[in-house]
KOLMI-711065 format. One record per atom (N, C-alpha, C, CB): x, z, y; residue in three letters; residue number from 1. Coordinates in nm, 2 decimals, m for minus. Glycine has a CB too. Layout:
BEGIN
- xx_zz_yy_r_k
- X_Z_Y_ALA_NUM
...
END
This chain:
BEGIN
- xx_zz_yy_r_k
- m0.30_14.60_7.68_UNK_1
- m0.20_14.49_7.69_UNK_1
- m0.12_14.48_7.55_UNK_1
- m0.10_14.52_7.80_UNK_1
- m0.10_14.37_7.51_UNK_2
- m0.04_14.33_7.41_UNK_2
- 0.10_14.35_7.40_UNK_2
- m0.06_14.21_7.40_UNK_2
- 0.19_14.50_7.32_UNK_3
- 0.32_14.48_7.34_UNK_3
- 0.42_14.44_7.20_UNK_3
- 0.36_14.60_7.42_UNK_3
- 0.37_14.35_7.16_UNK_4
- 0.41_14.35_7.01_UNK_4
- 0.35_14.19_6.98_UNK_4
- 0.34_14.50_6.90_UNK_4
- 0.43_14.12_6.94_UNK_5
- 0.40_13.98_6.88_UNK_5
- 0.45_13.92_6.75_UNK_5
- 0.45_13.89_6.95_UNK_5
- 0.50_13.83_6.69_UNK_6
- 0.57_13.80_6.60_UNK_6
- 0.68_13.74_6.65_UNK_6
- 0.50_13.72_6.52_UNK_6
- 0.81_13.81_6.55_UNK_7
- 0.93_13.83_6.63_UNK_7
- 1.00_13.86_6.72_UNK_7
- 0.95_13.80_6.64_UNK_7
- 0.88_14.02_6.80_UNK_8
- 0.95_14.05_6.91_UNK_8
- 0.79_14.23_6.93_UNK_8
- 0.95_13.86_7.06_UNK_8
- 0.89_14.25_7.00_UNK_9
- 0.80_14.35_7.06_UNK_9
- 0.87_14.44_7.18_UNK_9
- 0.74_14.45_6.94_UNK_9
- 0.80_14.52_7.28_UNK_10
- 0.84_14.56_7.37_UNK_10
- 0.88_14.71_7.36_UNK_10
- 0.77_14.53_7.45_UNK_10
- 1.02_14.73_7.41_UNK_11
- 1.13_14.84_7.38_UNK_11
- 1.07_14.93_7.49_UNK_11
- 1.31_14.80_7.41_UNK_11
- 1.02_14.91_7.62_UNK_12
- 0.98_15.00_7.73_UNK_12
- 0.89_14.94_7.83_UNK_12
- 1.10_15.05_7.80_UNK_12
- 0.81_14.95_7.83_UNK_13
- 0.71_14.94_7.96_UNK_13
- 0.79_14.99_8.09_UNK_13
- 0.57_15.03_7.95_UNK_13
- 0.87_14.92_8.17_UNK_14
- 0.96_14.99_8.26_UNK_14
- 0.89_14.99_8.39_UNK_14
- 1.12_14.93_8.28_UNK_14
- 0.76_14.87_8.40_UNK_15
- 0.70_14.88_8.55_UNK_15
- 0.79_14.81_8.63_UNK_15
- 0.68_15.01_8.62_UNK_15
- 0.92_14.74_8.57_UNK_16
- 0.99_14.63_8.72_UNK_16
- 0.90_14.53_8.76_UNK_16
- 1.15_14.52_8.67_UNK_16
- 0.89_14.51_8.88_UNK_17
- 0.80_14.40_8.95_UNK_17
- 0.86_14.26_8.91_UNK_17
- 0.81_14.41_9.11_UNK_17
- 1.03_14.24_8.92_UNK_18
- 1.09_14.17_8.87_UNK_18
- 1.19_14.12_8.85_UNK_18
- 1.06_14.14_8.87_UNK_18
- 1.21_14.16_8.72_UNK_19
- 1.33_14.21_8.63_UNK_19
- 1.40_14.07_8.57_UNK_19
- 1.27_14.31_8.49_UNK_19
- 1.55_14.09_8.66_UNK_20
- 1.64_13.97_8.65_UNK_20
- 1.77_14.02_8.64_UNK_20
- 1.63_13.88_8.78_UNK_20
- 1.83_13.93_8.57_UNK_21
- 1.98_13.97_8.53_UNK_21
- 2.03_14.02_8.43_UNK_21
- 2.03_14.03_8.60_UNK_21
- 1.95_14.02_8.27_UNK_22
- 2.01_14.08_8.17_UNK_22
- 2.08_14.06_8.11_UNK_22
- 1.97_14.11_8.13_UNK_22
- 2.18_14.19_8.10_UNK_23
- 2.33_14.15_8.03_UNK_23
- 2.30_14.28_7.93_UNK_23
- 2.52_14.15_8.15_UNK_23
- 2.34_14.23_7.83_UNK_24
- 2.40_14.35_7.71_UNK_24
- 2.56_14.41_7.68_UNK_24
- 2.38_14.28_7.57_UNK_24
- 2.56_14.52_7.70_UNK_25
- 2.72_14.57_7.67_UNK_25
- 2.74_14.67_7.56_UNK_25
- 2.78_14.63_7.81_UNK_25
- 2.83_14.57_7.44_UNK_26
- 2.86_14.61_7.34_UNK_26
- 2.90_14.77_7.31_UNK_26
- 2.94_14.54_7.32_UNK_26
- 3.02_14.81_7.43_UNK_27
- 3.06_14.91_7.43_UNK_27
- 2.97_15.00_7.44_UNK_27
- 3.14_14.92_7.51_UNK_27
- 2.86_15.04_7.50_UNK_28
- 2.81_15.13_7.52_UNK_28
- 2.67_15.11_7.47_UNK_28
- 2.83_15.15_7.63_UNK_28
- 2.59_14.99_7.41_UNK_29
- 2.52_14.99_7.36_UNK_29
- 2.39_14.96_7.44_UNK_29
- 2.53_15.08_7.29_UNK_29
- 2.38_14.93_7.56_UNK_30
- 2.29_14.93_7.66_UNK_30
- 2.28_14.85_7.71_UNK_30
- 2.29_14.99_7.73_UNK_30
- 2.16_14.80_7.73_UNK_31
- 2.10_14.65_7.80_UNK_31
- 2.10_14.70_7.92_UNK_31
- 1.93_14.58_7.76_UNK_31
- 2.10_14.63_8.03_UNK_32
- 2.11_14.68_8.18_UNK_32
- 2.04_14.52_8.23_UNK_32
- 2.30_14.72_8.26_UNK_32
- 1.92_14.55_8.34_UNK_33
- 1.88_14.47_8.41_UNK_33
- 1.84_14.55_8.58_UNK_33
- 1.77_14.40_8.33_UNK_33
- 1.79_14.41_8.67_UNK_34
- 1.79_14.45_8.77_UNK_34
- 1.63_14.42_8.80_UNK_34
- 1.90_14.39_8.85_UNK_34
- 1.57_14.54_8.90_UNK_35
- 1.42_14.45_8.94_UNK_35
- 1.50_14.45_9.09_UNK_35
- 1.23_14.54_8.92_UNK_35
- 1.48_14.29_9.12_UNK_36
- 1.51_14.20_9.26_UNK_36
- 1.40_14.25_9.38_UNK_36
- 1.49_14.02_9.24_UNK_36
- 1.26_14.28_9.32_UNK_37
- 1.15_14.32_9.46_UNK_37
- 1.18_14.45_9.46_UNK_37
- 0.97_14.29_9.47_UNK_37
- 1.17_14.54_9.36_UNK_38
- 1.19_14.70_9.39_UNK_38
- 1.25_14.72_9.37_UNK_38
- 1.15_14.79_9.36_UNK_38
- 1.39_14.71_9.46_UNK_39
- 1.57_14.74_9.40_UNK_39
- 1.61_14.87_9.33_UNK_39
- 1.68_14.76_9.53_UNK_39
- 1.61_14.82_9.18_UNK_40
- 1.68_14.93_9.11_UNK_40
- 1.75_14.84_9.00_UNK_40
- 1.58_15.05_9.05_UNK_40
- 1.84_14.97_8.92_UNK_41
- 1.92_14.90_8.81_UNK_41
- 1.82_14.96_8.72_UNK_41
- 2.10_14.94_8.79_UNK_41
- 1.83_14.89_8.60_UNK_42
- 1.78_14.99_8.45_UNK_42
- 1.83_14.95_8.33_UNK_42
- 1.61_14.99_8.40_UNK_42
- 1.85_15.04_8.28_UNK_43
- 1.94_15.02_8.17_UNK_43
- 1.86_15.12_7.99_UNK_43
- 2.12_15.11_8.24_UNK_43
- 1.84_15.03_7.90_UNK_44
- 1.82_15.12_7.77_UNK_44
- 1.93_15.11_7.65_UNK_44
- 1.68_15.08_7.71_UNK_44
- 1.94_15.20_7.59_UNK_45
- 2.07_15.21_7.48_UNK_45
- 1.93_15.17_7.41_UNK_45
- 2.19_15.38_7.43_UNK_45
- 1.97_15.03_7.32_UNK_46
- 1.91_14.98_7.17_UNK_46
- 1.95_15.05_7.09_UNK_46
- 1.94_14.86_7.13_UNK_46
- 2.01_15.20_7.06_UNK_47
- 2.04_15.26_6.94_UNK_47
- 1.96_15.40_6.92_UNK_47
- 2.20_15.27_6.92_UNK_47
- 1.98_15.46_7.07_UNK_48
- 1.93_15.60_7.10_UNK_48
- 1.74_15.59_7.14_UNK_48
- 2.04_15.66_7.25_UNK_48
- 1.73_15.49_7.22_UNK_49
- 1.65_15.50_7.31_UNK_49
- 1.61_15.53_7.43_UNK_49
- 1.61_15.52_7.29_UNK_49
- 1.78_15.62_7.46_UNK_50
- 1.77_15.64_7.61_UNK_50
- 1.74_15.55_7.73_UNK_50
- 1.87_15.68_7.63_UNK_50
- 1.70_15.58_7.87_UNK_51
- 1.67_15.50_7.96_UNK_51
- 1.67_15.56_8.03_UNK_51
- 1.59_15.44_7.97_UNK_51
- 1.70_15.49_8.15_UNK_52
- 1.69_15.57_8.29_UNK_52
- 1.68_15.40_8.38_UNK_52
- 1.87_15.71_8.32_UNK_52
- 1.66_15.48_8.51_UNK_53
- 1.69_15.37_8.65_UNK_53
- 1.74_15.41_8.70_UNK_53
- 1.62_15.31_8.74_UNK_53
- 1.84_15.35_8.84_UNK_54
- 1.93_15.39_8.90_UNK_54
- 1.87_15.31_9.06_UNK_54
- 2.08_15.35_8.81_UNK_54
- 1.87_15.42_9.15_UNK_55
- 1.84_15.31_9.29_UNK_55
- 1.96_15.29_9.36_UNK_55
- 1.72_15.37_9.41_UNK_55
- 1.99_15.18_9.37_UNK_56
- 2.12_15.11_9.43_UNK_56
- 2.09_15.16_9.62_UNK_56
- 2.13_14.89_9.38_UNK_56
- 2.18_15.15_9.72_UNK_57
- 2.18_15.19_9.86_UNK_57
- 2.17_15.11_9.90_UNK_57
- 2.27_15.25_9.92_UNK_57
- 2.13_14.90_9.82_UNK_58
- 2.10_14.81_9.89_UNK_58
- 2.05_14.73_9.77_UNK_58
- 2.20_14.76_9.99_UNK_58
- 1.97_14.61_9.88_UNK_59
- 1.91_14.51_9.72_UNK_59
- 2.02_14.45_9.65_UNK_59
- 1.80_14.37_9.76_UNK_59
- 2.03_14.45_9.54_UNK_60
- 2.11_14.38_9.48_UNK_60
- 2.01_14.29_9.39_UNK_60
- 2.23_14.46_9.42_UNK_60
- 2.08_14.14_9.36_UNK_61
- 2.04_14.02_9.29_UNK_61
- 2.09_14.02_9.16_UNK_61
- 2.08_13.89_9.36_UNK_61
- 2.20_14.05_9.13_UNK_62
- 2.26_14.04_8.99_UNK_62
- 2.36_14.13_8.95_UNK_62
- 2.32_13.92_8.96_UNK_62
- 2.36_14.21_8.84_UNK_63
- 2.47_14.20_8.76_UNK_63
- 2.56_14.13_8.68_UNK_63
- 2.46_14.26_8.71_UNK_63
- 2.70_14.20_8.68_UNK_64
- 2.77_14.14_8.53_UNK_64
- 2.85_14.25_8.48_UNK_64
- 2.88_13.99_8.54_UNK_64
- 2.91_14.24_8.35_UNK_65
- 3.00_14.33_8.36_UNK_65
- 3.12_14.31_8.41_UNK_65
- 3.01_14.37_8.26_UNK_65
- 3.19_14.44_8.38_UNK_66
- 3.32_14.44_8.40_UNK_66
- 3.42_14.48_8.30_UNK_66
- 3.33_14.49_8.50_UNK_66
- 3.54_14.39_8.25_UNK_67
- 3.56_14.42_8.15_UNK_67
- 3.68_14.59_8.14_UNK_67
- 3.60_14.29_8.11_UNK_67
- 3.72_14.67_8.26_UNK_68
- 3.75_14.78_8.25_UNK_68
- 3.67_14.87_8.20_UNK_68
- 3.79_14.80_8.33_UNK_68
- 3.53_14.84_8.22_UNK_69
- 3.40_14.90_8.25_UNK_69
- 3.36_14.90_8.41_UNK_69
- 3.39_15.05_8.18_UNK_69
- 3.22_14.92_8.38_UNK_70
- 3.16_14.95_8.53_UNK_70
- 3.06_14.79_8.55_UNK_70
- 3.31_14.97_8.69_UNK_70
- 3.04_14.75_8.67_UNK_71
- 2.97_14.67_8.71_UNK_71
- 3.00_14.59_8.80_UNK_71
- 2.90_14.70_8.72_UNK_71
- 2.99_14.43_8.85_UNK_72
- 2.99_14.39_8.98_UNK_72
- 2.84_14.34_9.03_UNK_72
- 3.10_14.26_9.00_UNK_72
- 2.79_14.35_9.13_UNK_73
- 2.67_14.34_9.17_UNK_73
- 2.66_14.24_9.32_UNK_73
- 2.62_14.49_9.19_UNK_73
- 2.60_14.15_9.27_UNK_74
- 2.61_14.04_9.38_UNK_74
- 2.46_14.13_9.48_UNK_74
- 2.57_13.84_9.30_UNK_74
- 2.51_14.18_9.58_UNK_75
- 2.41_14.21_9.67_UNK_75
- 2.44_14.18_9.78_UNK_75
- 2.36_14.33_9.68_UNK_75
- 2.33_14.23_9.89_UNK_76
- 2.30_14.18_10.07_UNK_76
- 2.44_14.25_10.12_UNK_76
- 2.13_14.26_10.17_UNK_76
- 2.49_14.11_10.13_UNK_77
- 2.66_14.14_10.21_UNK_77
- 2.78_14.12_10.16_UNK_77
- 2.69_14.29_10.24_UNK_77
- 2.72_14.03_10.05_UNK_78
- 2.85_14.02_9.90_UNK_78
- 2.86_14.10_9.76_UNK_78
- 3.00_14.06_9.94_UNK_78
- 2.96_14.10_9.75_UNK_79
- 3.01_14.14_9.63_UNK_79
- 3.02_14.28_9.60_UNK_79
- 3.12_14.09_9.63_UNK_79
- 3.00_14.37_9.53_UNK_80
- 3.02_14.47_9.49_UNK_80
- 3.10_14.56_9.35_UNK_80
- 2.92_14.47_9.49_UNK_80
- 3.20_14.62_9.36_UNK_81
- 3.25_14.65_9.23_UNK_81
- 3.20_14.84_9.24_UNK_81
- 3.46_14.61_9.21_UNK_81
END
């Protein structure tokens, strides 16, 4: 598979089925998205390389941030902070 093009190439093969909702946050340096069929968060720092996923206790559809820090997560039942 092709992970590299002109003007772009791929930071992590993460395996989301499908990966929605990406927000970048300055403070901390980390992209955060959501995969919607296999509920998890994932997040990579663009400076370090770190990465990890996080499995949420229900599906959630979106993030955003928050500007104290943290997250709100629109998931099954509303709103989440």
């Amino acid at each position: 598979m092709e992970l590299e093009g002109e003007g772009w190439r791929c930071l992590w093969q993460a395996s989301a089925t499908l990966g929605e909702s990406p927000i970048y946050d300055d403070r901390d340096g980390c992209l955060y998205w959501v995969d919607v069929a296999n509920p998890g968060v994932f997040w990579i720092n663009l400076e370090t390389g770190d990465k990890g996923r996080w499995e949420p206790p229900m599906w959630i559809g979106s993030i955003g941030l928050r500007a104290k820090g943290g997250v709100i997560a629109s998931a099954r039942g509303g709103l989440w902070v």
